[in-house]
Residue, then its C-alpha position, 0 to 999 in steps of 0.5 A: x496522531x489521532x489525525x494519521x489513524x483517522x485516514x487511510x494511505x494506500x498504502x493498497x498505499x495502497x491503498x491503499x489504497x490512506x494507509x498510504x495514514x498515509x501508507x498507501x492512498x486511495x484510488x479510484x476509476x478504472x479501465x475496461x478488461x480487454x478481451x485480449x491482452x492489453x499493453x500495459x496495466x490498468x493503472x497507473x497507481x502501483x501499490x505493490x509488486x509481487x513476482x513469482x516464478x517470472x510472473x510480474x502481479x500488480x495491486x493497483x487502484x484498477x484492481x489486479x494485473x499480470x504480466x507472464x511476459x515480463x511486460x510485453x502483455x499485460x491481463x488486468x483484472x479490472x472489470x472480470x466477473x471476480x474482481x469486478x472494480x475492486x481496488x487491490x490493496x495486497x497481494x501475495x503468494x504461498x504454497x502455489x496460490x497467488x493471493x489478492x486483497x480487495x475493497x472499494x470506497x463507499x459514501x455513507x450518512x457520516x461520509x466516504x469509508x473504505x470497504x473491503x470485500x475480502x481476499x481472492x485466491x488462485x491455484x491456477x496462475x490467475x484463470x479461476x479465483x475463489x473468494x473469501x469474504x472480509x475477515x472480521x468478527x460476530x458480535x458476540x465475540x466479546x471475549x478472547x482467551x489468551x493463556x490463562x487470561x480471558x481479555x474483553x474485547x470489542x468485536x469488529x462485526x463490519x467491513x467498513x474502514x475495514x479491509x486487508x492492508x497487507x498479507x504474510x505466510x508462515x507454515x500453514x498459516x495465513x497472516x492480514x492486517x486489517x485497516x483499520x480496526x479489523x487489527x491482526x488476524x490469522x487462519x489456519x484453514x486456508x482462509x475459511x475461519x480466522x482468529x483475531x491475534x492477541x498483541x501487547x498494549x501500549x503499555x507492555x513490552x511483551x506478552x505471553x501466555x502465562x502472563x496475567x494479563x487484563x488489557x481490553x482489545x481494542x483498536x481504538x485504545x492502543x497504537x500498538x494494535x492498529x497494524x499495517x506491515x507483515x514480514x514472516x521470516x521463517x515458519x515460526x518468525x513473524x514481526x507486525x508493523x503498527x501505529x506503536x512499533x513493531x511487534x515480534x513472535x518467535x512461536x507463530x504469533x503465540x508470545x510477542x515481544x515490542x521495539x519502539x521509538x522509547x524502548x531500546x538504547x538503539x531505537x527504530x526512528x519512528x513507531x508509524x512502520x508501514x512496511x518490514x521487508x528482508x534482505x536475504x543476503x545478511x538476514x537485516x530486517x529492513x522497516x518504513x519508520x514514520x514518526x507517530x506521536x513522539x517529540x523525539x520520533x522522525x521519518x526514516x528507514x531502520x535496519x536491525x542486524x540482530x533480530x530487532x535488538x538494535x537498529x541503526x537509522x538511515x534516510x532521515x526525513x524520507x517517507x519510505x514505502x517498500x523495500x527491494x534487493x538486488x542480489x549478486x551471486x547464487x541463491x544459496x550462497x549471495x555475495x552481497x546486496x543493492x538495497x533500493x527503497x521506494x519513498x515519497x521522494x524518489x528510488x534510493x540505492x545504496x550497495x554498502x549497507x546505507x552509508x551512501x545512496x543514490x537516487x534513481x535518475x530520472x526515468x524515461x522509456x529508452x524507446x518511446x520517450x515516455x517519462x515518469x514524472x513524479x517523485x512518489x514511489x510506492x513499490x519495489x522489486x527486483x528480478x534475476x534474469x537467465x542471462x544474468x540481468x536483473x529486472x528492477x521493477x518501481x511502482x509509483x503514483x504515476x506509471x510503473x518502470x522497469x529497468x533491465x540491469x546488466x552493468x554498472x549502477x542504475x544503467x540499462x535499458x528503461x522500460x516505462x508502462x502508463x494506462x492509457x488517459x483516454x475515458x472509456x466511459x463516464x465512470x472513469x476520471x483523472x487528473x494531470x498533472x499529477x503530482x503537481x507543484x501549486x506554485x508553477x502548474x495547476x492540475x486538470x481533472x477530466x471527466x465525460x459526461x453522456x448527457x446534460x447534467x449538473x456537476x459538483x466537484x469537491x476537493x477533500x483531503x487525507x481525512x476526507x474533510x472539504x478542502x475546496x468546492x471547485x464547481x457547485x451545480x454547474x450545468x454541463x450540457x455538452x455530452x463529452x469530456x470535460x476539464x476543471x482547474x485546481x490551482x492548489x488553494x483551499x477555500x480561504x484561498x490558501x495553498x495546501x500543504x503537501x500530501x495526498x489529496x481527493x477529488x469527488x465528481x458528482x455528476x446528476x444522480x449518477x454515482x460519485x466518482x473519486x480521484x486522487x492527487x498528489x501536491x508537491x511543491 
């Protein structure tokens, strides 16, 4: 377990985006901003889907992109003077503000550290943003009362391996969990101060404040505090995802009360939750499960009926990513629900509460041809159309589709978007393909050299520990694109195990360049 809180997955993820931890996963690179609107987003990488008022938004490893044309144009923000080449990691939309979540990955002394740089917020649809810097705390903040309780704490004074991993409203209240030791954190101010939120340990089932209560807080002591998932079901009802099971507050975030793998008679699958999404037509709770620690703990998808009392287990082995739903009949009185769930293995759907699923086929634009070829879904969402379609919209590791809805069960018309692959500079990388099977491909890592100079190229894995070093100083001195090979084997000449893997391109003394890719046998 010490292993999963060690990374990121990003996730954004991702983000990431390894929270993708593997919740979401690292993304680097980028494409420039066009000055008009480009065809497509950034990025290939889509860690979430948000769409509000018909207006798609994407947190991608290339920052932010919108459609306001269901995807006929896209604006990316990639390379704006506000987004710069941050990656997204959240985004999210309350009270007319379209929020957005960024960080960036640094190389330090002890090696390469997410960063965040803090939240952006637009009143006007994405043409001005205002900045707010990474939520953390000032050193001296060693102390937290709760209740009738004053609790040590350790305070996280920096924005390395801390950025915003998701993000939730209730009444005037803004909710982030910070990967990943930033923990829980709310404001009430519309972002200018936060408070750090006090949730039960490892060893408590619930806390409140007339409790007597000594735990310290701190992330590296207990799961429970290390969090990742946001759901805010009404002004009041907020349930957090952690690395210990997930947490629940009926009060805006006063009392809590924990569901785990070990504490009910009808447990969640696992106490890894990544994500917590609801299904409007029966009010179901529906959450990612990843096993963490427990013997008798597996991947899986859990739904509770009852406001997390009981939950029932479905997709056994699947790692599970986002949750989407399509509805049928009026806002205000649906008749029922598709559940379509984004996992590591593909799209799922089931229309009958998960007895059944069915997996999305496979998905190719009706009309250039151009396919989705991997497995790895990372993001889900579904949108009403006036004519009475939906739009599904999927987010994977390699492009975004959407498929428009009229009849039967995945059948319609697919849409499928991928950034273009050409370098537009020397800052930019990519591999292909991606995801790729070692034992019938090897993947290829392009990159653009402007003058002659020396390149090293590492292969690093989740905990960003050397895999492979594929080339050591070797002198390209043709300006250019240029291509190295990775059959899928470490050092020892081993093949890797599945999972998400990093490549780092140090070019001269130009500033490294990172990459991502996905090995599935």
């Amino acid at each position: 377990m010490k292993k999963i809180f060690s990374i990121f997955f990003f996730s954004l993820s991702a983000v990431l985006l390894f929270a993708q931890m593997k919740p979401t996963d690292y993304s680097f690179g980028g494409n420039r901003l066009a000055k008009t609107l480009d065809q497509t987003p950034a990025s290939n990488t889509i860690e979430k889907i948000l769409i509000e008022n018909n207006v798609i938004w994407l947190a991608t490893g290339n920052g932010l992109s919108k459609s306001a044309d269901n995807g006929d144009s896209w604006t990316n923000y990639y390379n704006s003077k506000d987004f710069g080449t941050e990656s997204v990691s959240a985004v999210g939309y309350s009270n007319g503000k379209i929020w957005a979540a960024t960080w960036h990955m640094e190389t330090r002394f002890d090696g390469d550290h997410p960063v965040g740089t803090g939240l952006k917020y637009s009143s006007d649809e994405g043409q001005t943003w205002t900045s707010i810097t990474q939520p953390m705390d000032k050193l001296s903040d060693t102390v937290i009362t709760y209740g009738i309780n004053k609790l040590k704490a350790t305070p996280v004074a920096t924005n390395v391996d801390n950025f915003v991993y998701d993000i939730a409203f209730t009444r005037n209240t803004i909710w982030v969990t910070c990967y990943k030791g930033g923990g829980l954190r709310k404001s009430a101010d519309g972002g200018a101060t936060w408070s750090r939120v006090v949730l039960p340990p490892d060893n408590l089932n619930s806390i409140k404040p007339s409790d007597t209560l000594s735990f310290p807080i701190s992330q590296s002591q207990y799961y429970t505090l290390r969090v990742y998932s946001l759901l805010a079901t009404d002004d009041t009802t907020i349930y957090v995802g952690s690395a210990g099971g997930i947490l629940k507050s009926t009060d805006n975030g006063v009392s809590w009360v924990k569901f785990n793998h070990t504490n009910q008679n009808s447990p969640i699958s696992g106490n890894f939750v990544v994500a917590l999404k609801q299904n409007e037509f029966d009010k179901s709770i529906w959450a990612a499960t990843w096993k963490a620690e427990g013997q008798t703990e597996f991947y899986g998808v859990s739904a509770s009926y009852d406001g997390g009392q009981n939950w029932k287990n479905f997709l056994t082995g699947e790692n599970a990513h986002d949750f989407g739903f399509k509805y049928f009949g009026n806002p205000t009185n649906y008749t029922g629900a598709d559940l379509i769930v984004a996992t590591d293995d593909g799209a799922f759907r089931s229309s009958d509460n998960g007895n059944k699923w069915i997996a999305a086929p496979n998905i190719v634009d009706d009309f250039t041809k151009v396919e989705i070829n991997t497995k790895n879904f990372r993001a889900v969402k579904t949108n009403r159309k006036s004519d009475g379609s939906t739009d599904i919209w999927l987010g994977t590791l390699n492009g975004l589709a959407r498929l428009n809805e009229n009849y039967g069960f995945w059948a319609g018309n697919w849409k499928v978007f991928l950034a273009s692959k050409n370098l537009a500079s020397t800052s930019e990388t990519y591999a292909f393909p991606n995801p790729f099977s070692p034992s019938q491909e090897i993947v290829k890592i392009k990159y653009s050299t402007d003058k002659p100079v020396n390149v090293t190229i590492r292969i690093l894995d989740f905990g960003m520990n050397l895999v492979r070093t594929l080339i050591q100083n070797a002198p390209r001195n043709a300006v250019g694109d240029h291509f190295e090979n990775w059959d899928g084997k470490d050092e020892n000449g081993k093949t890797v195990p599945n999972g998400v893997y990093f490549y780092r391109i140090d070019a001269g003394s130009d500033k490294p360049l990172f990459g991502k890719i996905m090995v599935l046998m």
